[in-house]
C-alpha positions, 0 to 999 in steps of 0.5 A, spaced: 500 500 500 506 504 500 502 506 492 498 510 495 504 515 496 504 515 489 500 521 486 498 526 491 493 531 492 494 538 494 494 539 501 489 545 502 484 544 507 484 546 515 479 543 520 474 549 520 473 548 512 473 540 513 468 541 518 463 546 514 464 540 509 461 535 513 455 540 515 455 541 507 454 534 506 450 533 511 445 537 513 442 537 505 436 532 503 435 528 508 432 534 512 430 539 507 426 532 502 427 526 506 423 528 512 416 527 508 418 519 508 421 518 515 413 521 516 410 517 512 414 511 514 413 512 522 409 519 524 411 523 530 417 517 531 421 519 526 425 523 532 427 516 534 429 514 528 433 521 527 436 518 534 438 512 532 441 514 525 445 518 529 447 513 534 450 509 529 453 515 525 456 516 532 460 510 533 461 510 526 465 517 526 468 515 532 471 509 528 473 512 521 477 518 527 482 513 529 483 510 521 483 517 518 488 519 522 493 513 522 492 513 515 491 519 512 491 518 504 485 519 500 480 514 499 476 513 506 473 507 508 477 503 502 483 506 504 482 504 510 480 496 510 485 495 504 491 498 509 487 492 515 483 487 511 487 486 504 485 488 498 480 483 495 475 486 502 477 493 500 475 492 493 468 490 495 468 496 500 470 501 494 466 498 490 459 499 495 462 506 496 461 508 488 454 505 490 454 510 496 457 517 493 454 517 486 447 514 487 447 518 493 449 525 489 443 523 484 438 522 489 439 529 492 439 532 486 433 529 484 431 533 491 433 539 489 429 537 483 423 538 487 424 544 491 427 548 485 420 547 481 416 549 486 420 554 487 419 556 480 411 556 481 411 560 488 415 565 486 415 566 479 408 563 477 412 558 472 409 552 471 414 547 467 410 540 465 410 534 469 414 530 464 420 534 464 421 534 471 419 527 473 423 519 470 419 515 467 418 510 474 413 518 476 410 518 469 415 523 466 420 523 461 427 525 464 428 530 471 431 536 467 433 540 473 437 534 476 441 534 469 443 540 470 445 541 477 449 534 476 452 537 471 454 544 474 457 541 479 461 536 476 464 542 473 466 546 479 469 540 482 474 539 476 476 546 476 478 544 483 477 543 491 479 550 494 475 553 489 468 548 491 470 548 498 469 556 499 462 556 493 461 549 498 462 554 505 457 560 502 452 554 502 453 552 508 451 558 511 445 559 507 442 553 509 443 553 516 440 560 517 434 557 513 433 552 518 435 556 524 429 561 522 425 555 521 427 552 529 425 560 531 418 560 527 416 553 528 418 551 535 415 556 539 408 554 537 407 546 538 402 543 539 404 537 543 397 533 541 400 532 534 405 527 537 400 522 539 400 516 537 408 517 537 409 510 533 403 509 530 407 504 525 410 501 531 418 499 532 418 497 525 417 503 522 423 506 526 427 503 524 425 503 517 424 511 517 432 511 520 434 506 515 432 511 510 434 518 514 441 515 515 441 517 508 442 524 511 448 522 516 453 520 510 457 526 509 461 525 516 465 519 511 465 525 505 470 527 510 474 522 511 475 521 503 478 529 504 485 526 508 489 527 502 487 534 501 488 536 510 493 539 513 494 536 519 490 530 518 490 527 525 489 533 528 483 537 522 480 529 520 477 527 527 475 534 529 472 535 522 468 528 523 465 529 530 463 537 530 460 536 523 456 529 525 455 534 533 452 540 530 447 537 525 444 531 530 442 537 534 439 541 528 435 534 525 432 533 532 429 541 533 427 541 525 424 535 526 419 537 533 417 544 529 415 539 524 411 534 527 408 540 532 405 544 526 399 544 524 400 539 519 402 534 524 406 528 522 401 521 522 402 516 516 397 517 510 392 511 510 388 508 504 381 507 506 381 501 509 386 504 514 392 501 512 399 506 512 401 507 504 408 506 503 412 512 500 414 512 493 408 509 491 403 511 485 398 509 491 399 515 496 401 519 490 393 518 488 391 518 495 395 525 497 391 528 489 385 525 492 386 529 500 388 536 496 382 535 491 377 535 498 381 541 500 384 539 507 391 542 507 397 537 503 399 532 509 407 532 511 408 526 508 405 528 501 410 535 501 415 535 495 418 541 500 417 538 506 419 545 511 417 551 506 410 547 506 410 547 514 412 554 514 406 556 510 401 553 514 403 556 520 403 563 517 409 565 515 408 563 507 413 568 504 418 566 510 416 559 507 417 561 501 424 563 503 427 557 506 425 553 499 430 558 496 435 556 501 433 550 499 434 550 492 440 554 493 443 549 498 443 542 497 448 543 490 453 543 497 450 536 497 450 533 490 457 537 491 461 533 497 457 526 494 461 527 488 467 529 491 468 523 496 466 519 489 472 522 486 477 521 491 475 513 491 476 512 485 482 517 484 485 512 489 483 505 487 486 507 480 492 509 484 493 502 485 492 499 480 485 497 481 482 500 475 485 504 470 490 508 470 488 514 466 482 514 472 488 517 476 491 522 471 491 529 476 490 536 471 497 540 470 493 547 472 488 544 477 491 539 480 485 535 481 483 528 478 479 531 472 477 524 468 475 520 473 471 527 476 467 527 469 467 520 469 463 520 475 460 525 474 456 522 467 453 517 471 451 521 476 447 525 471 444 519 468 441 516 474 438 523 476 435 524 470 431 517 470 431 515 478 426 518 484 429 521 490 426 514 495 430 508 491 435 512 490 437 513 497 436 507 500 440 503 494 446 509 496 444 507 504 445 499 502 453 501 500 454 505 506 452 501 512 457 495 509 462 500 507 461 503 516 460 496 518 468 494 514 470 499 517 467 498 525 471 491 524 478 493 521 479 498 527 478 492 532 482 488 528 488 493 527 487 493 534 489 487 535 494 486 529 498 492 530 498 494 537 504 499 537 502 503 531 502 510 533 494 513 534 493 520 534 486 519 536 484 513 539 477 511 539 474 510 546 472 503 549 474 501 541 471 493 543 464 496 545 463 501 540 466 498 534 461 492 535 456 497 536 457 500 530 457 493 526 450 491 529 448 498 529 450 498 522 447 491 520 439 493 523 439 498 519 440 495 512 436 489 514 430 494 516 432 497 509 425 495 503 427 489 501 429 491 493 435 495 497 438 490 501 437 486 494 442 492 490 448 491 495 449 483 493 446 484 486 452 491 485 457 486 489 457 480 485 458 485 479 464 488 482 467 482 484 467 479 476 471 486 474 476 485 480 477 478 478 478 479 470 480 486 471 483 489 478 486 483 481 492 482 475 493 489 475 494 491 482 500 495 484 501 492 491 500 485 486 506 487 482 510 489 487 511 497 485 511 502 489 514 507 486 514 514 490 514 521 486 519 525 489 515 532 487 514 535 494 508 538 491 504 531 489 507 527 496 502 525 502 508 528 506 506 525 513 502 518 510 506 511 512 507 505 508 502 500 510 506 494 509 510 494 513 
C-alpha cells in the first residue's frame, strides 16, 4: 500500500473548512426532502429514528477518527480496510462506496429537483410540465433540473477543491440560517397533541424511517475521503468528523419537533381501509391528489418541500417561501461533497492499480483528478435524470452501512494486529463501540425495503467479476511497485507505508 504515496493531492484544507464540509454534506436532503418519508414511514417517531441514525453515525465517526488519522491518504473507508483487511475486502468496500457517493449525489439532486420547481411556481408563477421534471418510474420523461445541477457541479469540482470548498462554505451558511429561522418560527408554537400516537407504525417503522434518514448522516465519511487534501490530518480529520456529525444531530432533532408540532402534524397517510401507504408509491401519490382535491391542507408526508410547506401553514408563507430558496440554493453543497468523496475513491483505487490508470491522471493547472471527476460525474447525471429521490437513497444507504460496518471491524482488528502503531486519536472503549457500530450498522440495512438490501449483493457480485478479470492482475501492491514521486508538491508528506 506504500502506492498510495504515489500521486498526491494538494494539501489545502484546515479543520474549520473540513468541518463546514461535513455540515455541507450533511445537513442537505435528508432534512430539507427526506423528512416527508421518515413521516410517512413512522409519524411523530421519526425523532427516534433521527436518534438512532445518529447513534450509529456516532460510533461510526468515532471509528473512521482513529483510521483517518493513522492513515491519512485519500480514499476513506477503502483506504482504510485495504491498509487492515487486504485488498480483495477493500475492493468490495470501494466498490459499495461508488454505490454510496454517486447514487447518493443523484438522489439529492433529484431533491433539489423538487424544491427548485416549486420554487419556480411560488415565486415566479412558472409552471414547467410534469414530464420534464419527473423519470419515467413518476410518469415523466427525464428530471431536467437534476441534469443540470449534476452537471454544474461536476464542473466546479474539476476546476478544483479550494475553489468548491469556499462556493461549498457560502452554502453552508445559507442553509443553516434557513433552518435556524425555521427552529425560531416553528418551535415556539407546538402543539404537543400532534405527537400522539408517537409510533403509530410501531418499532418497525423506526427503524425503517432511520434506515432511510441515515441517508442524511453520510457526509461525516465525505470527510474522511478529504485526508489527502488536510493539513494536519490527525489533528483537522477527527475534529472535522465529530463537530460536523455534533452540530447537525442537534439541528435534525429541533427541525424535526417544529415539524411534527405544526399544524400539519406528522401521522402516516392511510388508504381507506386504514392501512399506512408506503412512500414512493403511485398509491399515496393518488391518495395525497385525492386529500388536496377535498381541500384539507397537503399532509407532511405528501410535501415535495417538506419545511417551506410547514412554514406556510403556520403563517409565515413568504418566510416559507424563503427557506425553499435556501433550499434550492443549498443542497448543490450536497450533490457537491457526494461527488467529491466519489472522486477521491476512485482517484485512489486507480492509484493502485485497481482500475485504470488514466482514472488517476491529476490536471497540470488544477491539480485535481479531472477524468475520473467527469467520469463520475456522467453517471451521476444519468441516474438523476431517470431515478426518484426514495430508491435512490436507500440503494446509496445499502453501500454505506457495509462500507461503516468494514470499517467498525478493521479498527478492532488493527487493534489487535498492530498494537504499537502510533494513534493520534484513539477511539474510546474501541471493543464496545466498534461492535456497536457493526450491529448498529447491520439493523439498519436489514430494516432497509427489501429491493435495497437486494442492490448491495446484486452491485457486489458485479464488482467482484471486474476485480477478478480486471483489478486483481493489475494491482500495484500485486506487482510489487511502489514507486514514490519525489515532487514535494504531489507527496502525502506525513502518510506511512502500510506494509510494513
Amino acid at each position: 500500500m506504500a502506492t498510495a504515496e504515489k500521486k498526491g493531492l494538494q494539501r489545502s484544507l484546515g479543520a474549520f473548512q473540513l468541518t463546514m464540509l461535513g455540515i455541507g454534506a450533511v445537513i442537505g436532503t435528508g432534512i430539507f426532502v427526506l423528512t416527508s418519508e421518515a413521516a410517512q414511514k413512522a409519524g411523530p417517531g421519526m425523532m427516534i429514528s433521527f436518534i438512532l441514525a445518529g447513534f450509529v453515525c456516532a460510533v461510526a465517526a468515532l471509528c473512521y477518527s482513529e483510521l483517518a488519522s493513522m492513515v491519512p491518504v485519500a480514499g476513506s473507508a477503502y483506504t482504510y480496510t485495504y491498509a487492515v483487511m487486504g485488498e480483495l475486502l477493500a475492493w468490495m468496500v470501494g466498490w459499495a462506496l461508488i454505490l454510496e457517493y454517486a447514487v447518493g449525489a443523484s438522489a439529492v439532486a433529484v431533491g433539489w429537483s423538487g424544491y427548485v420547481v416549486g420554487q419556480l411556481r411560488n415565486l415566479l408563477g412558472i409552471d414547467i410540465p410534469m414530464e420534464w421534471v419527473n423519470g419515467p418510474s413518476s410518469g415523466g420523461y427525464i428530471n431536467l433540473p437534476a441534469v443540470i445541477i449534476s452537471l454544474l457541479v461536476t464542473w466546479l469540482l474539476v476546476v478544483g477543491t479550494t475553489e468548491s470548498a469556499r462556493v461549498n462554505a457560502i452554502l453552508v451558511a445559507i442553509k443553516v440560517a434557513a433552518l435556524t429561522l425555521f427552529i425560531a418560527l416553528s418551535v415556539p408554537v407546538i402543539n404537543g397533541a400532534h405527537f400522539e400516537p408517537f409510533m403509530p407504525t410501531g418499532l418497525t417503522g423506526v427503524a425503517g424511517a432511520a434506515a432511510s434518514i441515515f441517508f442524511a448522516y453520510v457526509g461525516f465519511d465525505a470527510v474522511s475521503t478529504a485526508a489527502e487534501e488536510t493539513k494536519n490530518p490527525q489533528r483537522n480529520v477527527p475534529i472535522g468528523l465529530i463537530a460536523s456529525l455534533l452540530f447537525c444531530t442537534v439541528f435534525y432533532l429541533l427541525v424535526s419537533a417544529g415539524a411534527i408540532g405544526s399544524p400539519l402534524g406528522a401521522q402516516p397517510v392511510r388508504d381507506a381501509a386504514g392501512v399506512v401507504l408506503s412512500p414512493g408509491t403511485s398509491e399515496l401519490a393518488a391518495q395525497c391528489k385525492a386529500i388536496v382535491a377535498s381541500g384539507a391542507a397537503e399532509p407532511l408526508s405528501c410535501s415535495r418541500e417538506a419545511l417551506a410547506h410547514v412554514l406556510r401553514t403556520i403563517g409565515w408563507e413568504k418566510i416559507g417561501n424563503l427557506i425553499g430558496l435556501a433550499a434550492t440554493l443549498a443542497l448543490p453543497s450536497v450533490v457537491l461533497m457526494m461527488m467529491f468523496g466519489q472522486t477521491r475513491v476512485f482517484f485512489t483505487m486507480a492509484r493502485d492499480g485497481l482500475l485504470p490508470e488514466k482514472l488517476a491522471s491529476v490536471h497540470p493547472r488544477y491539480r485535481t483528478p479531472h477524468v475520473v471527476t467527469i467520469v463520475t460525474g456522467i453517471a451521476a447525471t444519468i441516474a438523476s435524470a431517470f431515478l426518484p429521490v426514495g430508491k435512490l437513497a436507500d440503494y446509496s444507504n445499502s453501500g454505506t452501512l457495509f462500507a461503516f460496518f468494514m470499517v467498525a471491524l478493521s479498527v478492532m482488528v488493527l487493534r489487535k494486529t498492530d498494537p504499537s502503531r502510533k494513534r493520534p486519536f484513539r477511539t474510546p472503549a474501541v471493543f464496545i463501540v466498534a461492535p456497536a457500530a457493526m450491529i448498529g450498522c447491520a439493523y439498519l440495512y436489514f430494516s432497509l425495503p427489501l429491493i435495497a438490501i437486494l442492490v448491495l449483493p446484486g452491485w457486489g457480485a458485479v464488482g467482484l467479476a471486474i476485480y477478478f478479470l480486471y483489478s486483481r492482475k493489475r494491482s500495484h501492491v500485486g506487482r510489487g511497485i511502489i514507486d514514490v514521486v519525489d515532487d514535494p508538491a504531489m507527496q502525502p508528506e506525513v502518510a506511512k507505508p502500510i506494509d510494513r
